[in-house]
VMD Tcl script that draws the C-alpha trace (Angstrom):
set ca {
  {0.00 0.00 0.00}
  {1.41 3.50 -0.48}
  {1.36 6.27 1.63}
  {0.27 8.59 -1.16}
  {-3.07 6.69 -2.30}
  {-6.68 7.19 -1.38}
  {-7.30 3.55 0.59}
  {-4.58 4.68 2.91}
  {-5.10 8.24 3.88}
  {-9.02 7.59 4.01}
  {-9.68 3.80 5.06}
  {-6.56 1.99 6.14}
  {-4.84 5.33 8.74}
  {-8.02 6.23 10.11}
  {-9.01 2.34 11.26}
  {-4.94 1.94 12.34}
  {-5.47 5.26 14.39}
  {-9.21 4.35 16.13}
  {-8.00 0.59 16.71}
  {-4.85 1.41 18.59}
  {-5.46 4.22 20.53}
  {-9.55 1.80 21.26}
  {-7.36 -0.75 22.64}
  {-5.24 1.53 24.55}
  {-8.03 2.55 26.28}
  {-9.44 -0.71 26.74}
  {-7.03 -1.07 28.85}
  {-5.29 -3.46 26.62}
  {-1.68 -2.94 25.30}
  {-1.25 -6.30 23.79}
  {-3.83 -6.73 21.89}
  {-3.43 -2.75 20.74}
  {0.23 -4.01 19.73}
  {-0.75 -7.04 17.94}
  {-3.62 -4.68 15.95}
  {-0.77 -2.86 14.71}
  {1.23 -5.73 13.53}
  {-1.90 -6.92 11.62}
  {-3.05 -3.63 9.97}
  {0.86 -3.54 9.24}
  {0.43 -6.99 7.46}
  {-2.59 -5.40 5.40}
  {-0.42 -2.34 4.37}
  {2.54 -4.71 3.11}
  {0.21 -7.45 1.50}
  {-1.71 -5.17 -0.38}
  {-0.54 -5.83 -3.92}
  {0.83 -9.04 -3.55}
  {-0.60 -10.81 -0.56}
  {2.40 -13.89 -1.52}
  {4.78 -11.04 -0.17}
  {3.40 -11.59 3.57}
  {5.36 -15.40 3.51}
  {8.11 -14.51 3.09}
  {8.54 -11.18 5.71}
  {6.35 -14.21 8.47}
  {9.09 -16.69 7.63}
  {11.89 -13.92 8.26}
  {10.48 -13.14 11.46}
  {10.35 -15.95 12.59}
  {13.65 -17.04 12.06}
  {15.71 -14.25 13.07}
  {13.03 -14.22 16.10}
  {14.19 -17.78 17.27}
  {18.13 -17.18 16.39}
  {18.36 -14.50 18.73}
  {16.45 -15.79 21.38}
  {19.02 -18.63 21.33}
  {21.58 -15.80 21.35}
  {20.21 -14.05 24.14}
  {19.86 -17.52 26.34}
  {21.83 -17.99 28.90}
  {23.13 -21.14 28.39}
  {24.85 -23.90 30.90}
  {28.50 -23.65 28.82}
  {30.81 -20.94 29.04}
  {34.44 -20.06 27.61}
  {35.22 -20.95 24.28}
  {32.54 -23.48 23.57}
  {29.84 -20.75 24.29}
  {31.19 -18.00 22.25}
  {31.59 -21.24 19.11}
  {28.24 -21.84 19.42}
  {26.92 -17.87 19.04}
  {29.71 -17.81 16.19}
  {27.55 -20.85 14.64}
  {24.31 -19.16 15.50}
  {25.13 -16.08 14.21}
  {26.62 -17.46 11.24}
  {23.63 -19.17 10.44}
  {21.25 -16.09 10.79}
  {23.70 -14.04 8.47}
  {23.80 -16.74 5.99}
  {19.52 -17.27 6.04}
  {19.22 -13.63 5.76}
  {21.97 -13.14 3.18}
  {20.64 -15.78 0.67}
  {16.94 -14.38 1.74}
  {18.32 -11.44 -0.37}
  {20.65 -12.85 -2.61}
  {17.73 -15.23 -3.83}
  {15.12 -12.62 -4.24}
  {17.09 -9.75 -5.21}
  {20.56 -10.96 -6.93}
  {20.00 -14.05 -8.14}
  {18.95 -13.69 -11.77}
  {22.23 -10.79 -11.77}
  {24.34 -13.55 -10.63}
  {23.38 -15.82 -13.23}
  {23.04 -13.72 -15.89}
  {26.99 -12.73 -15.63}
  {27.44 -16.16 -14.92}
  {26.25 -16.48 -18.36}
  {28.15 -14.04 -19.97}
  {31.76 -14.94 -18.59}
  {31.21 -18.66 -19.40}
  {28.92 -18.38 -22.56}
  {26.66 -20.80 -20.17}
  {23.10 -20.99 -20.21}
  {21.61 -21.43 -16.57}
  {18.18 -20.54 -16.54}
  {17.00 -17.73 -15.15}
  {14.24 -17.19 -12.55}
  {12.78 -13.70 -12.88}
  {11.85 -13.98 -9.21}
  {9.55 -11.03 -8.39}
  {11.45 -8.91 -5.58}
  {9.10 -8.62 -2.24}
  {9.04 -4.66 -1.00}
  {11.50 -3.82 1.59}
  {13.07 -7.13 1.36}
  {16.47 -5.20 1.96}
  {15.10 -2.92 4.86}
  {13.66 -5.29 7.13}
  {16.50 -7.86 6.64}
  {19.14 -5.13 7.62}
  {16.99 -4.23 10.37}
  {16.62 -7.71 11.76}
  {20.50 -7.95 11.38}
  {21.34 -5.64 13.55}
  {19.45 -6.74 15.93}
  {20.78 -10.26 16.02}
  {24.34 -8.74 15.86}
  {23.72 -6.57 18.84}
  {21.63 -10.02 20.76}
  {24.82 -11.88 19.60}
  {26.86 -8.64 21.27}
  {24.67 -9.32 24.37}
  {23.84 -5.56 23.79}
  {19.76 -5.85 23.51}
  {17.02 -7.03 25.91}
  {14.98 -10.12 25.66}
  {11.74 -9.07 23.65}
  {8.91 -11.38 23.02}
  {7.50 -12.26 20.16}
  {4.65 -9.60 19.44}
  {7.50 -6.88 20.58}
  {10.17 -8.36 17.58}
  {7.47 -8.25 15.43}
  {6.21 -4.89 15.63}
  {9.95 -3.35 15.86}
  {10.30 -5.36 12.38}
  {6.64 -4.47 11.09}
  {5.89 -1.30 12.20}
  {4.61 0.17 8.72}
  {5.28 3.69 9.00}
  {9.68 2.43 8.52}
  {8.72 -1.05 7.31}
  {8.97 -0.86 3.29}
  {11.27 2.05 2.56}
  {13.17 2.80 6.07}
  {14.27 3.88 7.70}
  {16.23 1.28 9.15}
  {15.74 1.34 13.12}
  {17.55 0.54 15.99}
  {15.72 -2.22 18.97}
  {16.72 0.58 21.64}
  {15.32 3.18 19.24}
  {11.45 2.55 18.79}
  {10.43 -0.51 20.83}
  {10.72 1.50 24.52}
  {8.43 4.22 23.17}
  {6.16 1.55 22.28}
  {6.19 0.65 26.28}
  {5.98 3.92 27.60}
  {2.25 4.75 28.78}
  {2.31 8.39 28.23}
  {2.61 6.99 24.31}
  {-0.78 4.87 24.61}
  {-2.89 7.97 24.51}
  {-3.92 10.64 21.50}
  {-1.23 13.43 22.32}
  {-2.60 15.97 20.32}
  {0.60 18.28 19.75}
  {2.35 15.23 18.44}
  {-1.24 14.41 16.37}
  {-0.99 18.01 14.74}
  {2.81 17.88 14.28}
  {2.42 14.37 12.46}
  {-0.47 15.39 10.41}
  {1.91 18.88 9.55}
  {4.71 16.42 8.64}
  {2.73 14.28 6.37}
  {1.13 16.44 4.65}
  {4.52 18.80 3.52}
  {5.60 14.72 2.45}
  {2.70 14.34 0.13}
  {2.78 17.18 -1.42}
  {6.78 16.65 -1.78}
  {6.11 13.37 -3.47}
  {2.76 14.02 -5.53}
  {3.25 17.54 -6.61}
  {6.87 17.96 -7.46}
  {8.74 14.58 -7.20}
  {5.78 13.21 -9.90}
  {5.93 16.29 -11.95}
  {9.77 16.18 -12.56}
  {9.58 12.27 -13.15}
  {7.37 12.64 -16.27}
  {10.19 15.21 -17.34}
  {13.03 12.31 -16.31}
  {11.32 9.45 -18.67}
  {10.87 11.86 -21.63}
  {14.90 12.71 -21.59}
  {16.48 8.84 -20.85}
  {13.48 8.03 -23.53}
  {14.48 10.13 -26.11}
  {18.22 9.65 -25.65}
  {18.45 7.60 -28.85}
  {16.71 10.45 -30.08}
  {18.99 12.97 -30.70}
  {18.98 14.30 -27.50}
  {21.02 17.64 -27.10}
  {23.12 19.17 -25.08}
  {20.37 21.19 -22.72}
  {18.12 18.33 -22.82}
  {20.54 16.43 -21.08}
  {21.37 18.47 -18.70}
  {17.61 19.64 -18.30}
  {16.80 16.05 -17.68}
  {19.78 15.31 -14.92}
  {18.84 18.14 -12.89}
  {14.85 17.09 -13.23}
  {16.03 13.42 -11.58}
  {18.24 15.25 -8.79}
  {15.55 16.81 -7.53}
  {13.12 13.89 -8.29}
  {14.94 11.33 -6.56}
  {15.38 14.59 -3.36}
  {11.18 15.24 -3.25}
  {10.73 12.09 -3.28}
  {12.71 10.73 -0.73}
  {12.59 13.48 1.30}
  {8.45 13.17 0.95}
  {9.03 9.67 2.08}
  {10.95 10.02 4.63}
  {8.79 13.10 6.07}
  {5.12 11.08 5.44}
  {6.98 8.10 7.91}
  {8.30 10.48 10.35}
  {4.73 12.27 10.52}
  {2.62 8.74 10.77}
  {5.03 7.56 13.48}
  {4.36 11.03 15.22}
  {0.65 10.10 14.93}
  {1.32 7.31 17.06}
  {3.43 8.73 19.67}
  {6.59 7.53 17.95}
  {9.89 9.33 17.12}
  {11.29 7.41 14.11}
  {15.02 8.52 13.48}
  {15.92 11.03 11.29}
  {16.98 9.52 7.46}
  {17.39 12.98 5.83}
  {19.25 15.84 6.46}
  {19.23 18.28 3.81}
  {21.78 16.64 1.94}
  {22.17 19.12 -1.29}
  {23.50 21.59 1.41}
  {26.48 19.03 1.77}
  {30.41 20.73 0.29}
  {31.79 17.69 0.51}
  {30.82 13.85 -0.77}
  {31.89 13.40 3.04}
  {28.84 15.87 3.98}
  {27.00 14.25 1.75}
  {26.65 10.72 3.49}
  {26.36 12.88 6.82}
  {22.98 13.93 5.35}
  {21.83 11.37 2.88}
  {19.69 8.24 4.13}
  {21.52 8.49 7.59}
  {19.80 5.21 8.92}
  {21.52 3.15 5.90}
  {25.04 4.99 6.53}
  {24.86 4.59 10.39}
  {24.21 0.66 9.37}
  {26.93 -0.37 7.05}
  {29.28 1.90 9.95}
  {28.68 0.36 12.24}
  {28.35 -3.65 11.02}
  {30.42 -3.70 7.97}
  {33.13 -0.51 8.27}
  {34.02 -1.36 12.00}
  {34.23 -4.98 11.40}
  {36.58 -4.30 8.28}
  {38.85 -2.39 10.71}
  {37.78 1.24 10.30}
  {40.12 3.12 10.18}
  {42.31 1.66 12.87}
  {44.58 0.04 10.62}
  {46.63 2.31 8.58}
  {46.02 5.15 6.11}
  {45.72 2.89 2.93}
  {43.75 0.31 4.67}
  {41.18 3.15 5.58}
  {40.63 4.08 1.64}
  {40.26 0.39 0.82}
  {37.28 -0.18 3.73}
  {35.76 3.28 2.63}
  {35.64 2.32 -0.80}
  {34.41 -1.46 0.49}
  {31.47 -0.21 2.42}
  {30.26 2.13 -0.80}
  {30.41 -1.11 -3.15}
  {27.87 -2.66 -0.34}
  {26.02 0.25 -0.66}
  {26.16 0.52 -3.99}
  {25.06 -3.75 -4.42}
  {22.08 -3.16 -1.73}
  {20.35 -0.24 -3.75}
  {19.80 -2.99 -6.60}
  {21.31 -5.60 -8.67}
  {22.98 -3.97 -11.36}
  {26.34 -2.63 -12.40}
  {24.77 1.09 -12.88}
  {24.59 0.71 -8.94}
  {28.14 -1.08 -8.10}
  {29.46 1.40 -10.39}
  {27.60 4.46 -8.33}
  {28.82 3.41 -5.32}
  {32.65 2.94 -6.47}
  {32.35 6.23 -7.28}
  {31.46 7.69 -4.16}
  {33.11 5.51 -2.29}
  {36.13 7.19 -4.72}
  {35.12 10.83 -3.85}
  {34.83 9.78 -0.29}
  {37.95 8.66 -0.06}
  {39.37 11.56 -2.07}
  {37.83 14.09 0.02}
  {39.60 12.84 3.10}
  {42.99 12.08 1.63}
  {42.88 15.63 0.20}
  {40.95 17.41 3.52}
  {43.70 20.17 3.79}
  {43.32 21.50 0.36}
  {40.01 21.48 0.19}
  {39.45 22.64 3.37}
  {41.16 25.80 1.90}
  {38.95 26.14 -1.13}
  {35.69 28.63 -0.47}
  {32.33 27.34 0.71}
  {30.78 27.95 -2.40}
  {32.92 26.26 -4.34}
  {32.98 23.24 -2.37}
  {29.00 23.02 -2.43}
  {29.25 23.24 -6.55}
  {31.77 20.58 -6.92}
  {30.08 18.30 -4.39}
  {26.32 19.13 -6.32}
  {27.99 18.79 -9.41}
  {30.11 15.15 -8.59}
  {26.37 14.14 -6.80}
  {24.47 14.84 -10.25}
  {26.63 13.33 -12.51}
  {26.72 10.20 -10.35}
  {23.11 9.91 -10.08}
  {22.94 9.43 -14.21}
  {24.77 6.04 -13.09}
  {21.63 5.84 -10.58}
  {18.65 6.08 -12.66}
  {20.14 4.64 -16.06}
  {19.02 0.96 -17.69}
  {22.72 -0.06 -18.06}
  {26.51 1.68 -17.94}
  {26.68 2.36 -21.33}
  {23.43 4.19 -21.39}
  {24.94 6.13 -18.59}
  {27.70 7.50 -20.50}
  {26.13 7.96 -23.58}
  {23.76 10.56 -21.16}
  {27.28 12.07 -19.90}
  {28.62 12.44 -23.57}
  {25.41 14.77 -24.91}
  {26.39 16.96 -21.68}
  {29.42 17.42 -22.25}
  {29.31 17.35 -26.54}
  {28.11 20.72 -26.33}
  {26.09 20.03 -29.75}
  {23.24 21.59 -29.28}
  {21.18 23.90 -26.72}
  {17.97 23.73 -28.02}
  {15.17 22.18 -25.99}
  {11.74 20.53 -27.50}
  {8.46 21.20 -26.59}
  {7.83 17.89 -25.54}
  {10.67 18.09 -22.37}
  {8.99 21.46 -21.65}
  {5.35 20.60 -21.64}
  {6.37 17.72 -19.40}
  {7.21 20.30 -16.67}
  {3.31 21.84 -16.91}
  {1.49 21.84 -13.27}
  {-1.82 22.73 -12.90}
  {-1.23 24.89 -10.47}
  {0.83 26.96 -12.21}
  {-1.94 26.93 -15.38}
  {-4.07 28.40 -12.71}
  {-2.22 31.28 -11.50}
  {-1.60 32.52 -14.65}
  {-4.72 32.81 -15.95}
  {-5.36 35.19 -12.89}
  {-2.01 36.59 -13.02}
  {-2.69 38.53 -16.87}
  {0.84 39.82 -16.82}
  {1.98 36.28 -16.51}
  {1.07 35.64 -20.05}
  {3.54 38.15 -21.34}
  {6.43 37.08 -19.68}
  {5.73 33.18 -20.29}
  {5.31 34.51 -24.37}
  {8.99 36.01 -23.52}
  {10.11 33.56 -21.91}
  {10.56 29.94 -23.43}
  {10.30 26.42 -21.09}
  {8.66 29.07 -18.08}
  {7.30 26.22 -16.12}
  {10.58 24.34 -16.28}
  {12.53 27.27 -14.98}
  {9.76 28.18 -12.05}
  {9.98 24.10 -11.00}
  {13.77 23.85 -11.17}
  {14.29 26.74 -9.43}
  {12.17 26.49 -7.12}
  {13.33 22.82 -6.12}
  {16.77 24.10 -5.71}
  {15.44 26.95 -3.27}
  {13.62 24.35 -1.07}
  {16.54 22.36 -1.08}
  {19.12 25.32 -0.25}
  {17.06 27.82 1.76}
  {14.65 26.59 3.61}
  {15.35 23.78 6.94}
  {13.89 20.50 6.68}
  {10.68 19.82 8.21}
  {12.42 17.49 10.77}
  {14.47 20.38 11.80}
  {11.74 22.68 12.46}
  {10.93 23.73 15.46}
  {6.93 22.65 15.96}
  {4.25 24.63 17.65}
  {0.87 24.45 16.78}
  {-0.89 26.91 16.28}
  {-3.77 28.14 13.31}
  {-0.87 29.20 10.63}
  {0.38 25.71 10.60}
  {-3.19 24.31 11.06}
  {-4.33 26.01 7.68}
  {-0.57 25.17 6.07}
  {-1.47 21.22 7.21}
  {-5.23 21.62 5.73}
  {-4.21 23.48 2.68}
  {-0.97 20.74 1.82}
  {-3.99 18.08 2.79}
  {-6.41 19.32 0.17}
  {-3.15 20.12 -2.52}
  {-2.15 16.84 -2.27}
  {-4.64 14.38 -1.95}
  {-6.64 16.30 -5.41}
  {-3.35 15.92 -6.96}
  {-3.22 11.95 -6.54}
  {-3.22 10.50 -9.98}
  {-2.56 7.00 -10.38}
  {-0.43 4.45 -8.61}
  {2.84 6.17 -8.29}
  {5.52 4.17 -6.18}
  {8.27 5.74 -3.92}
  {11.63 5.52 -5.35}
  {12.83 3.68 -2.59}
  {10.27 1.00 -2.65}
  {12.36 -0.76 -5.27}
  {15.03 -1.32 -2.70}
}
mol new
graphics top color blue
foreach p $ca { graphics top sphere $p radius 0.5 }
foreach p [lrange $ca 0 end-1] q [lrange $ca 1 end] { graphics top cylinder $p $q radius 0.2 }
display resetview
């Protein structure tokens, strides 16, 4: 189900809402927890109901590996920590070929093809949502219960921290410690209206993030990779980079702003997962602000494990560059993506070898370079295959031609704007004037939301009628702009 659909904002959140906070009040917290966990099945199940399998059977196993983890058992010394190597071991491997199966798989065959001209058959395996977000998540946990760093949860408990559908198909990727005490604390089990108003404030900013401007610029994005065997030029190219660099921004910013403002509906603080990261002078910066829960993750269980940076200068570069190729692999199953994270992993590793001499280079200049190394890597994002990548980058750079067609322009149309110009008369002489109007008012104004203004999760909230009519208004903008089923970028992950 997606946050951004009618059944959702008018049927499946308002039933959620009255069920938990019923059963709260009922005097039972239980059964108000295990209401969640089902309405959370609904939301996951609701396209493909064979999804709900595979999460239950995930669950469940990680559930019973770290309960043997956590035991206390009658050995000690050696042959106890063997036998949480073994256990561990075992829950890394289940949940690694969970995702290698679903995910990588056909990738790994088809190269397997390739390099030895064989001809294994492949499965075309339909990838479940958030396969790679609620495995992670259950990872940690049975690293930390193998750490002896988490308390013993029961079942209902493990499977709400793993279900919870605000974080549950696109992140982001919690922490035990981080969401399952809020769940216990009883000032949580009843309707706190200031957090009510802030999450419904949240939300709606998210939806209109996703449906207004992420949506518009994406019908500008498939025109431009669609016509790039088209004669494409030079300004259509770039046109159509910058329209994906602030797609892929509204949306996952709307994302992660429509979970942070359900979870506030509920009483619940989910972690930040986005921090303005187009403000970032430096690729370092960057990862500071960019899906923080990820980063945080492969930190702290692949990068530490690999030796951090405790073991030499050189050896440093090589685990930087290590944990990008991860990150790079996890985000899908496709060289485009191994390729994208080499190459931050690269400017990563760059940026700190070189920190003195860029240190002395001005502000402004580092933010350009960084937005500039940040859009040209996200062509390797969003493109089919590497050589369709670079074919993009070489009508950038071949300078041939600046003229833009009116079919990239027309894509960048809103309603909205239709509308104010018709009651705006002097409007209609500048956009006469001016050619591709709409396109300049959109990308503009995306980059002034992403450099001006704070965050919504940096905000300071206080409710009061201004941000009551802002929440209404964003409501009512949103929701009539709904067209379609239109996914979250991140749901593919």
């Amino acid at each position: 189900m997606l946050f951004n659909s009618y059944i959702f904002i008018f049927v499946f959140l308002p039933l959620t809402l009255c069920g938990y906070y019923g059963l709260h009040r009922l005097g039972s917290p239980v059964l108000a927890k295990i209401e969640l966990i089902l309405m959370s099945f609904w939301f996951y199940g609701y396209f493909n109901p064979s999804y709900l399998w595979i999460m239950c059977s995930s669950i469940l196993v990680n559930y019973v590996l770290s309960q043997l983890l956590q035991k206390k058992w009658e050995i000690s010394g050696k042959k106890l920590q063997m036998l949480k190597n073994g256990l561990l071991c075992v829950g890394l491997f289940f949940n690694l070929g969970l995702i290698f199966y679903f995910k990588y798989y056909d990738f790994f065959v088809e190269n397997l093809n390739k390099v030895f001209s064989a001809d294994f058959q492949l499965r075309h395996v339909v990838l479940p949502l958030g396969i790679s977000f609620f495995t992670f998540q259950q990872i940690s946990y049975m690293v930390d219960s193998w750490r002896g760093e988490t308390k013993e949860y029961n079942f209902v408990d493990y499977a709400l921290f793993v279900t919870f559908f605000p974080q549950l198909i696109a992140g982001p990727i919690v922490l035990h410690n981080e969401i399952l005490p809020q769940f216990e604390d009883k000032k949580n089990w009843k309707i706190q209206w200031d957090n009510l108003a802030h999450g419904a404030y949240i939300f709606a900013a998210g939806l209109v993030k996703k449906v207004v401007i992420a949506d518009t610029l994406s019908s500008a994005v498939a025109w431009g990779y669609g016509h790039l065997g088209r004669n494409l030029t030079s300004a259509e190219a770039i046109i159509t980079m910058l329209a994906y660099t602030f797609q892929i921004y509204f949306d996952f910013s709307g994302y992660c702003d429509m979970a942070t403002g359900l979870g506030y509906l509920f009483n619940i603080h989910i972690p930040m997962n986005f921090n303005s990261p187009y403000k970032a002078t430096s690729v370092v910066d960057f990862w500071k602000r960019w899906h923080l829960t990820l980063t945080r993750f492969l930190r702290t269980y692949v990068y530490f494990p690999l030796g951090g940076s405790r073991k030499g200068e050189v050896r440093t570069y090589i685990n930087i560059i290590a944990v990008f190729l991860v990150s790079g692999l996890w985000h899908g199953a496709n060289w485009t993506f191994i390729l994208w994270g080499f190459l931050h992993g690269m400017g990563n590793a760059l940026t700190r070898m070189f920190r003195k001499q860029w240190g002395h280079l001005h502000t402004v200049i580092q933010w350009g370079i960084t937005f500039l190394f940040v859009n040209l890597t996200w062509i390797f994002f969003r493109a089919d295959s590497i050589s369709q990548a670079v074919n993009f980058i070489r009508r950038i750079f071949g300078f041939q031609s600046f003229s833009v067609r009116d079919g990239l322009l027309n894509t960048f149309g809103l309603k909205e704007l239709k509308f104010i110009y018709c009651h705006i008369p002097i409007l209609n002489r500048v956009i006469a004037l001016v050619h591709g109007f709409d396109m300049l008012i959109l990308l503009t104004a995306s980059l002034i939301l992403c450099l001006v203004f704070k965050n919504n999760q940096e905000m300071e909230f206080k409710s009061d009628t201004k941000k009551a009519v802002f929440t209404v208004l964003c409501l009512i903008w949103g929701i009539f702009s709904l067209s379609g089923v239109s996914e979250f970028l991140y749901f593919n992950f």
